[in-house]
Every structure is written in structure tokens, then in C-alpha cells.
N, C-alpha and C positions, 0 to 999 in steps of 0.2 A: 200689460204686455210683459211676459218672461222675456228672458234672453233670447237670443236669437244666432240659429247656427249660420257663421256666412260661409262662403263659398269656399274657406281653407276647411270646412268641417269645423270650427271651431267658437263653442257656446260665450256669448259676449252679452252684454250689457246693450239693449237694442238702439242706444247711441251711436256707440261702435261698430254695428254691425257691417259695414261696407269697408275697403281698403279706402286710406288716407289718413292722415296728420291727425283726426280727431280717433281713428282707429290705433293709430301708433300710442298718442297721447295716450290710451285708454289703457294697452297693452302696457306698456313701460313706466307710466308716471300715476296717475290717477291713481288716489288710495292708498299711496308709497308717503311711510314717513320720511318726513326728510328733517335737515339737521343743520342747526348753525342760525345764527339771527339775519345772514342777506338772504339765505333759504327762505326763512319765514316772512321779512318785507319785501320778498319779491311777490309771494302768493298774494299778500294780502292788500298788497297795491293793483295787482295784475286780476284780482278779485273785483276791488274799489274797480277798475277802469274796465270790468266786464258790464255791471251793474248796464241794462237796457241794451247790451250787444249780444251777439254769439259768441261762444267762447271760442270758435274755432277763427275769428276776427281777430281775438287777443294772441292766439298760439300763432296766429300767420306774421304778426306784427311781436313777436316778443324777443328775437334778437336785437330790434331796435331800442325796444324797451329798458334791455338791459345795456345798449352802450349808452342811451343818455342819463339812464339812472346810477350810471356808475358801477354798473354789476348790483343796484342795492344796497351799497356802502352806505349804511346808517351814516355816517357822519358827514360823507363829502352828499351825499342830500339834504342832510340837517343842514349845510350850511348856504342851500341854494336863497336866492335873493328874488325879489322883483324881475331883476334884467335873465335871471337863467327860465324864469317861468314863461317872458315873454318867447324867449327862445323857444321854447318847448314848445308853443304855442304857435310857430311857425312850423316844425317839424312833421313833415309829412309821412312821417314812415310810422308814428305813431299815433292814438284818439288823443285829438285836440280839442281836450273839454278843460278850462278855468278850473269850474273847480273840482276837479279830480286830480289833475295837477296839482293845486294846492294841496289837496287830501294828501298825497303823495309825499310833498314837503313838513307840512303837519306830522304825519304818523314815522316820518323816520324821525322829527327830531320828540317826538313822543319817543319812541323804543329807543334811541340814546338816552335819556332821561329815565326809562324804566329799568336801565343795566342797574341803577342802582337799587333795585329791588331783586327781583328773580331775574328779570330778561325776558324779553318778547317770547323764544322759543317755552320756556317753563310755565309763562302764564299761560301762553296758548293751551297748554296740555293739561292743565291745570282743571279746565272743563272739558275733560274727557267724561264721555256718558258712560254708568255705572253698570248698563245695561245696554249695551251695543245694539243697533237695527240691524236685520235681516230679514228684507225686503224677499220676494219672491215673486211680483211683480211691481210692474213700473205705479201700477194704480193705487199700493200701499203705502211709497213712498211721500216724505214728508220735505218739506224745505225751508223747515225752521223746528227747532226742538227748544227745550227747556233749559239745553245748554247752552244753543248758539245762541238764547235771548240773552242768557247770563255774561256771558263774554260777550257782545254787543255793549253791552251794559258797562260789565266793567272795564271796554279799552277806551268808552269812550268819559267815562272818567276820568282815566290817566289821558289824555288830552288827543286820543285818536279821530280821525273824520273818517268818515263814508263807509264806515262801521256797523249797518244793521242787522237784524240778526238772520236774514234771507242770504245776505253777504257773506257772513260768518258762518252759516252753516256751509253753504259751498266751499269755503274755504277747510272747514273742517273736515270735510269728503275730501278736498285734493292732496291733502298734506296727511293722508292716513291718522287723523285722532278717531277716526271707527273706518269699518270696512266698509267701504259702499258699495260695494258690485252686490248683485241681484245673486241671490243663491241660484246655481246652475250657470253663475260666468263662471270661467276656468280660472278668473283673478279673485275669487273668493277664495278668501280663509290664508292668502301664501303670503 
């Protein structure tokens, strides 16, 4: 399936195609780099804790996300304990899964530990594809490349969880390291 024009006249990604959150998302965020290392452990935790949901589950629950993660402060998550995970664990406003939770505690005190290399945002970008995708329908597209095996790969190295490379590619799509939209959405190429 191509894009799809919805009811404003306007060529989307047939995800998108309907008014709401997942439309907005798609409009405004989706495929936008972004910048800064709680930028980057916010995708990539909010990726980890998509992993067997909808994403549109994660984007309805993601202001919570960000008050108990701390806005994604690498460091005040690095320093969560046993009693803050039980907590979490109680928290109804966000998925209450063990170990994604953990993953979450894990990978920010991995990316503290990685400042002393390049930094999460640099390595991420780091397996940018050399040769970008331009899908032109839905039936082309892929959900794992040769990049996002490689970062897969190497975050989980540097001591990252729930890191695979199905996870990583999504992740690569949300945070613009290629353009994802379908030639013929109007968020292609800008």
C-alpha cells in the first residue's frame, strides 16, 4: 500500500492516514532528527517498552513516562535502585513490565558510561545507512537492515538491554537517521 490521501487532501503514510495522536505523531515527529542524549534515551527506552505493544499505547502513556524517567536524565536513572523499580512497577500510568524497566535502568547507566566515548547521540548516528530507503509502498518496506543489526550489536556491547535490531530499526525511523515516510507522503524528503 502507498500513501494514502485523508480526508484534509493530504498524501500520508497509510499509518497516518486517519485524524489523531498517531496522525499528529506522524505529522510533527516521526523521521525528525532530534538532538541531545535525553532525546536519544527517551526513543530508545520508549522503543524497549513498545517492543509487543502499539505504539500509539506508548505515545498515550508518554507524558508519564517522562515524569517517572526523570525527563530521561541519564544520570538520575542511572542511579535508580531496586525500591525505585518496585515503584515503577506499581505505576499505572505506565507498561508494567520487570524487565523493560530494568532495560531502562540498564541502558541510561550504559549511555552515562558511554559519554566517555562519543555519547549515545554520535554512536546512534554513527550507523546511518550509506544508501538511504525509499520505500514507495508499505509491501517494500523492511524492519531490520544491516545497520540496525550492527547497532543492535554494538549497544549491546557497551552494556545496553532490549536492544534488537527490529527495535533499532524503529528506533532509527523515529529519530530521522533515514527518512522513513513512503515516497508520495508530503513528510518525504523535508
Amino acid at each position: 500500500m502507498g500513501p494514502v490521501t485523508g480526508e484534509d487532501g493530504v498524501a500520508r503514510c497509510p499509518w497516518a492516514g486517519g485524524p489523531g495522536t498517531m496522525r499528529d505523531y506522524h505529522d510533527t515527529e516521526w523521521g525528525e532528527r532530534v538532538h541531545g542524549e535525553p532525546a536519544y534515551l527517551e526513543r530508545l527506552t520508549l522503543e524497549a517498552f513498545q517492543s509487543g505493544l502499539s505504539w500509539s499505547t506508548i505515545l498515550a502513556k508518554r507524558p508519564a513516562f517522562r515524569e517517572v524517567f526523570h525527563g530521561f536524565d541519564a544520570d538520575a536513572v542511572a542511579a535508580f535502585g531496586p525500591d525505585d523499580v518496585e515503584r515503577l512497577m506499581q505505576e499505572p500510568r505506565i507498561v508494567r513490565n520487570r524487565l523493560k524497566i530494568e532495560a531502562a535502568v540498564t541502558n541510561a547507566r550504559a549511555t552515562v558510561a558511554l559519554r566517555d566515548a562519543e555519547g549515545l547521540e554520535a554512536f546512534v548516528l554513527s550507523f546511518a545507512p550509506d544508501d538511504p530507503p525509499a520505500w514507495a509502498d508499505t509491501a517494500e518496506m523492511a524492519t531490520t537492515s544491516p545497520e540496525s543489526a550492527a547497532l543492535s550489536k554494538g549497544l549491546k556491547k557497551r552494556g545496553f538491554a532490549f536492544v534488537g535490531p527490529t527495535t533499532m530499526f524503529a528506533l532509527m525511523e523515529a529519530i530521522g537517521v533515514f527518512d522513513p515516510h513512503l515516497v508520495g507522503c508530503f513528510r518525504r524528503g523535508r
